[in-house]
N, C-alpha and C positions, 0 to 999 in steps of 0.2 A: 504494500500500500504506500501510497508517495506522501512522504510526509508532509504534514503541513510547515510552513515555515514560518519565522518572524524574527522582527528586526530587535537589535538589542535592547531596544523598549517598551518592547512589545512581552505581552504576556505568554512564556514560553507553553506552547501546545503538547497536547500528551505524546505527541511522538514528534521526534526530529531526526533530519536526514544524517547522513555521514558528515556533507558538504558542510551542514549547517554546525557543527559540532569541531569539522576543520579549523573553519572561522572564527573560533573562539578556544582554540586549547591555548591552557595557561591562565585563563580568565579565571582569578580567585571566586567570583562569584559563582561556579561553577564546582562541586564536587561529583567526581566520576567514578562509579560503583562497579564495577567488573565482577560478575555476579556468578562467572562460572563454576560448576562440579560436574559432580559424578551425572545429572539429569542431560547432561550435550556431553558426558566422556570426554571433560577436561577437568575443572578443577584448580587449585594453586600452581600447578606442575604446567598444563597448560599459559598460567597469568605468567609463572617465571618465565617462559622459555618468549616468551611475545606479549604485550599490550601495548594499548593507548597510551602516549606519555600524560602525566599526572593523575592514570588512575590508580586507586584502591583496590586490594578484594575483599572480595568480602562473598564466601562460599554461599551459596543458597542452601545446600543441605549440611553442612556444619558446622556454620557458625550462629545459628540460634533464629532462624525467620521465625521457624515456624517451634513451637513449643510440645510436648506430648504428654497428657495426663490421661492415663488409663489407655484407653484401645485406641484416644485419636491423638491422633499424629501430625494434625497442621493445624492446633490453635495458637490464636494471636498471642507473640509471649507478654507475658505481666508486665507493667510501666516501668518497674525498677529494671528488667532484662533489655527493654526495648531502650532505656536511658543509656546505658552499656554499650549496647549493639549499635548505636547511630551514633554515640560520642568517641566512638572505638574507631571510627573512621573518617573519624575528623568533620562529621556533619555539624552546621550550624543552622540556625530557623532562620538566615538569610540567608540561603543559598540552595540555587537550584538542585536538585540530585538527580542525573543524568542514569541510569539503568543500564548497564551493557551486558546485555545477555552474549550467548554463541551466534546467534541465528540462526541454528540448523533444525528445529522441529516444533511442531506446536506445544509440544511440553516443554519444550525449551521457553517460546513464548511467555507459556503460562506462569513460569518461575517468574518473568520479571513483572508480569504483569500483579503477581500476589506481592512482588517487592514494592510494587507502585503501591498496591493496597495498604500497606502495611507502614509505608510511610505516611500515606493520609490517614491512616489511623493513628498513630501518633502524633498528629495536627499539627505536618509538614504539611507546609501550602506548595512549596517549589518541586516540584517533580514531572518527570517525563521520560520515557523511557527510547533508546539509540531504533530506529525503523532498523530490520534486518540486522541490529547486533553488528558482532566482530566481523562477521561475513558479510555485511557491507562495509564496512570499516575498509578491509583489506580486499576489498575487488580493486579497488585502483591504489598500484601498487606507488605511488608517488605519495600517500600518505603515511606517516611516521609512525614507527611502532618502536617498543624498547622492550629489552628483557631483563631478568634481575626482578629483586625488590625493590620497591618503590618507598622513599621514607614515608616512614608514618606519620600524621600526622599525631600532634600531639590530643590525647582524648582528655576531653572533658563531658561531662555525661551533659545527654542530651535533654530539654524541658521539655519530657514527652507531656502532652493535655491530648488525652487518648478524645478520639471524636465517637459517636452514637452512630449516624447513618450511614458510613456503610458497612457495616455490621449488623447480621440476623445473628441474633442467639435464640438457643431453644422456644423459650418464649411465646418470640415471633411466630417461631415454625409453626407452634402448639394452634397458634392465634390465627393461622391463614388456614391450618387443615381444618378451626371449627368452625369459621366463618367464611371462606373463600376471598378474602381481602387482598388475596396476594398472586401472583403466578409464583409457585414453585419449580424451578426452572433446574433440571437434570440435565448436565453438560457430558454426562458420559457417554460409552460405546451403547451399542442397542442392546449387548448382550451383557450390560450390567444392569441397565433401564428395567430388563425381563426378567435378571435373577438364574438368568446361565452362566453368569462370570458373578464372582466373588472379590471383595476386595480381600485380603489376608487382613488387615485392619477393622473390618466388619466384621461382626458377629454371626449374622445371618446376610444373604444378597435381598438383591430387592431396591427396591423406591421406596420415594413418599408418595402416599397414594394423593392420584389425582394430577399429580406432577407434568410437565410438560418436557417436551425435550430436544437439548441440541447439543448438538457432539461438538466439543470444543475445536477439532482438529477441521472442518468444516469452515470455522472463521479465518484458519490459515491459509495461506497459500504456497505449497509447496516449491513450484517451482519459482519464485521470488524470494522466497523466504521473507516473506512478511504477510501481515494483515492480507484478505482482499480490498480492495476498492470500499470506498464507503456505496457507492450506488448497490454493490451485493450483498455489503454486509446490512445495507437495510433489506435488501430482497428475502435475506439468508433469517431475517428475524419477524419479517411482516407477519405472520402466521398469530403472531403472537398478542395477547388480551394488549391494551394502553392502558395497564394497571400497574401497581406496584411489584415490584421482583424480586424473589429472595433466588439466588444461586446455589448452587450446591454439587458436589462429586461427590468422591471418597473419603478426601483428607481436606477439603477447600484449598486445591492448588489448578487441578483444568477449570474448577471452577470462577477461575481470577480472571480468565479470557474471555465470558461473556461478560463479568463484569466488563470489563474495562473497555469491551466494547460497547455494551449498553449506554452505561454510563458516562466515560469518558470522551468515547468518541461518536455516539448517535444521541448524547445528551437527554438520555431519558431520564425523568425524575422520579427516585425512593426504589434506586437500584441498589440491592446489599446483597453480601455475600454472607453464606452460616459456614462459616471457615470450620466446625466441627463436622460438617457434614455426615455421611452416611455413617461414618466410625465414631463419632461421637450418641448419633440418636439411636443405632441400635444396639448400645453398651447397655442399654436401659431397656428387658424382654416385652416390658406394659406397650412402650412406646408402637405403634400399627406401620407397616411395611407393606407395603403392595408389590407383588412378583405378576408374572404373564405378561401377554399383549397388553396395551394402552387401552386401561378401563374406560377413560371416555372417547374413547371412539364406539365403545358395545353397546347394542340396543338399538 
């Protein structure tokens, strides 16, 4: 997807180009997040051996995004870990945080997209994340990359003020299956949606019932490695109620990519994500799960 662009006084838009990012390395107002691991098979080993000059890393699966208590595995971590994890990399509340994934898969996507999340839920206003990653970065080979460690910067803990809306918790969920207030939106495969695939983090497979559903890898586009077009990716969602939306996968991390497309980039209003998702709600046997075909379609 071609990012949108803007001028340096302008309000930085949730995705920016390679070029646009060229333009500006070395800009303090600018911290740059090198987000890779084991999810694009690179990792710290990968950040050594090549990056962006002046970025960070900062692992997506081991350096603390996502938090685990009991069977789920990508809740938001608590104020005091996220003050750590974003003063650890030299973030401040005046300064943009640029996201640089690998660009090579829509799960790759979706890690930076829950890192996008995950900053606005600590009530960073400045965030956006690189269009196509490292892999735009380096198609054009006249732009600069370095290896090694990159000094640190010095950490001072961050003034996390955790934000409400985009964030479902249980609650919510409870609140939309007894009153229909909400779309429940299933980002995964079809044969997780049915209850033929299991997550290992869930208890039982299965949905929430009622749920709708869109396979996150669908909003990608593989052979650009990035987003589709916004004219598809509203195509790709028109189906769906102009209600409120709560998100949801396994662990709430495919689930970051319709976020952040709903939300971010087709600007729909009272888009959250239940970053516990299906690993959190069926830790609990009372909690109702729906398996088979798509019950509203029957009848």
């Amino acid at each position: 997807m071609p990012a949108p662009e803007a001028a340096a006084t302008d309000t930085v838009p949730p995705l920016v180009s390679a070029d646009w990012l060229a333009q500006r390395l070395g800009d303090p107002a600018l911290r740059l997040i090198d987000i890779r691991s084991v999810v694009d098979g690179g990792g710290r080993g990968a950040y050594l051996t090549a990056h962006i000059p002046g970025a960070v890393h900062s692992d997506y699966v081991e350096d603390g995004w996502r938090a685990t208590i009991g069977m789920a595995t990508g809740l938001l971590p608590e104020p005091e870990a996220l003050a750590t994890l974003l003063g650890g990399i030299g973030l401040t509340p005046e300064q943009t945080a640029v996201v640089i994934a690998a660009g090579t898969s829509a799960g790759d996507f979706a890690a930076a997209a829950r890192v996008y999340w995950t900053l606005r839920m600590a009530g960073h206003a400045g965030v956006t994340i690189l269009d196509g990653g490292m892999a735009a970065w380096t198609a054009d080979p006249a732009r600069p990359m370095v290896g090694g460690p990159s000094k640190r910067p010095q950490a001072q803990p961050y003034p996390v003020v955790i934000a409400s809306g985009p964030r479902a918790e249980i609650p919510r969920v409870v609140r939309a299956l007894a009153t229909d207030d909400a779309v429940l939106l299933d980002t995964r495969a079809l044969s997780f949606f049915e209850g033929r695939s299991q997550s290992p983090q869930a208890r039982v497979p299965g949905r929430l019932p009622g749920a709708f559903r869109l396979d996150h890898t669908t909003l990608w586009d593989a052979a650009t490695g990035r987003l589709k077009d916004k004219p598809t990716l509203e195509a790709l969602v028109s189906a769906l109620p102009r209600a409120p939306v709560v998100t949801y996968c396994n662990t709430g991390h495919q689930a970051a990519t319709p976020w952040f497309v709903l939300s971010e980039i087709l600007g729909w209003p009272d888009v959250s994500l239940y970053d516990g998702s299906m690993s959190e709600w069926t830790a609990e046997p009372s909690r109702p799960v729906a398996t088979g075909p798509d019950e509203r379609k029957r009848g």
